[in-house]
C-alpha positions in Angstrom: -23.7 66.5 102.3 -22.6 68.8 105.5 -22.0 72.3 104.5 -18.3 73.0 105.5 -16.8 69.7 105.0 -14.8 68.4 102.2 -16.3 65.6 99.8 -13.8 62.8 99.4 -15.0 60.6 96.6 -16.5 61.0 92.7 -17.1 64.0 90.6 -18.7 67.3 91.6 -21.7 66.5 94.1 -25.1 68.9 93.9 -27.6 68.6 97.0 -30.9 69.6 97.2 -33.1 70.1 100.1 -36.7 70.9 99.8 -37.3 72.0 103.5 -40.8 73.2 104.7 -40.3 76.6 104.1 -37.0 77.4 102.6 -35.1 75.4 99.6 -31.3 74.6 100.2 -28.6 74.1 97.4 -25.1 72.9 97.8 -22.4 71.6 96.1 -18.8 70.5 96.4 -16.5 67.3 95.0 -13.7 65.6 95.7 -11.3 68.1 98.0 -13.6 70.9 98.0 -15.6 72.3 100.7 -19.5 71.7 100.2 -20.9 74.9 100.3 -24.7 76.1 100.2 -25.2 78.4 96.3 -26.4 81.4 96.5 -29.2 82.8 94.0 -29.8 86.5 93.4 -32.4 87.7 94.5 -34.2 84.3 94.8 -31.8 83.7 98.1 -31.0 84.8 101.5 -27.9 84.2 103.8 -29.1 81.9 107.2 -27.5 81.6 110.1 -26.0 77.6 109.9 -24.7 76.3 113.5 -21.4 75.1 113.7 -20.6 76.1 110.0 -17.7 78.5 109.3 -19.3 79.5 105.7 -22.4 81.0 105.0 -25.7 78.7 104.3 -27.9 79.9 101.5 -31.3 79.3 100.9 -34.4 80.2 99.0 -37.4 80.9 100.9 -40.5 79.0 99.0 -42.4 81.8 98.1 -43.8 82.6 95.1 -46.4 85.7 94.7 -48.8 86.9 92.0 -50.1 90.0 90.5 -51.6 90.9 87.3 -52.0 87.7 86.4 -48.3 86.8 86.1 -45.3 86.1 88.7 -44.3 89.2 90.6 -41.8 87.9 92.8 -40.0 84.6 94.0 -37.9 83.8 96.6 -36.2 86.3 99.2 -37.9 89.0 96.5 -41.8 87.8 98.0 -40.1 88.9 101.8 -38.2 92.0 100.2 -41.9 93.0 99.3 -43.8 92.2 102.4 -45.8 90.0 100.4 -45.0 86.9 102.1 -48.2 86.6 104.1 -50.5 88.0 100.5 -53.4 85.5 99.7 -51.4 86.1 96.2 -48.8 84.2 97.4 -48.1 80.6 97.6 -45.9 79.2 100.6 -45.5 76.0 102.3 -45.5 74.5 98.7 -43.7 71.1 99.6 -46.4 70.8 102.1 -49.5 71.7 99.5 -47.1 69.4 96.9 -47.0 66.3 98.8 -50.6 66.4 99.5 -51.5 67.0 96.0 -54.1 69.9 97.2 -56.5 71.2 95.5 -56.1 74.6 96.3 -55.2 77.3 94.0 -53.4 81.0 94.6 -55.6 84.1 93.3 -53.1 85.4 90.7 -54.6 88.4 89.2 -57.2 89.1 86.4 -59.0 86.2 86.9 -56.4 84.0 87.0 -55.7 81.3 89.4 -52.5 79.0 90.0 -52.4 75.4 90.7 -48.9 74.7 93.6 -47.3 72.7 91.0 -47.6 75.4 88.6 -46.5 77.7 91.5 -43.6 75.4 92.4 -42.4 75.4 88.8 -42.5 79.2 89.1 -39.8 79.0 91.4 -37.8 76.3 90.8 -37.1 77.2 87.4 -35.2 80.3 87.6 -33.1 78.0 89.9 
C-alpha cells in the first residue's frame, strides 16, 4: 500500500510495516485513500515525501521501571528515556536474530525482546 492513494480492489486492506526503528500502520479499501493510523500516545506524526496526508508511526520503544512497563511508543521519547539501558529498541533487529539479550526491568527483573515486543504490540 502507498499512503495517499486509493485502493481499487477487495475489502478494507490493513498494512503493517515493522521498520528498524519505527512501526507503520495503514489502512484503506476499495475507493478510499490508504492512510497511515494513528495511536495515542503510542504514535507520532513523520514527515512522508510526496504524501498530501500525514504518515503515522510508532517508534519501537519499549521502557521499564519497577519491574513493569513504564512507557511504549512516542511515550519512551516523551520521557527522554529512549537511550535508558531500561529500554529496549531496535527490537526487529534483536527479533530476527533471536538474541539473547535481556532489558534490566526493575526489581530484579529482566525482559526477554519478544516479551518486550509483545509489550508494545499489544496495546496496538
Amino acid at each position: 500500500m502507498t499512503t495517499g492513494t486509493p485502493a481499487t480492489t477487495g475489502g478494507m486492506r490493513l498494512g503493517v510495516d515493522f521498520g528498524a526503528g519505527i512501526i507503520v500502520i495503514a489502512a484503506g479499501g476499495p475507493g478510499v485513500i490508504v492512510r497511515t493510523l494513528e495511536f495515542p500516545d503510542l504514535s507520532r506524526e513523520y514527515p512522508g515525501a510526496g504524501v498530501t496526508c500525514p504518515v503515522h508511526g510508532v517508534p519501537s520503544l519499549v521502557t521499564y521501571a519497577d519491574g513493569k512497563v513504564a512507557g511504549a511508543g512516542s511515550s519512551v521519547l516523551r520521557q527522554g528515556a529512549e537511550d535508558h539501558p531500561a529500554t529496549a529498541r531496535w527490537l526487529r533487529r534483536y527479533l530476527l536474530e533471536n538474541s539473547p539479550v535481556q532489558i534490566p526491568a526493575g526489581c530484579g527483573r529482566m525482559v526477554k525482546y519478544g516479551e518486550a515486543a509483545a509489550d508494545l504490540l499489544i496495546p496496538l
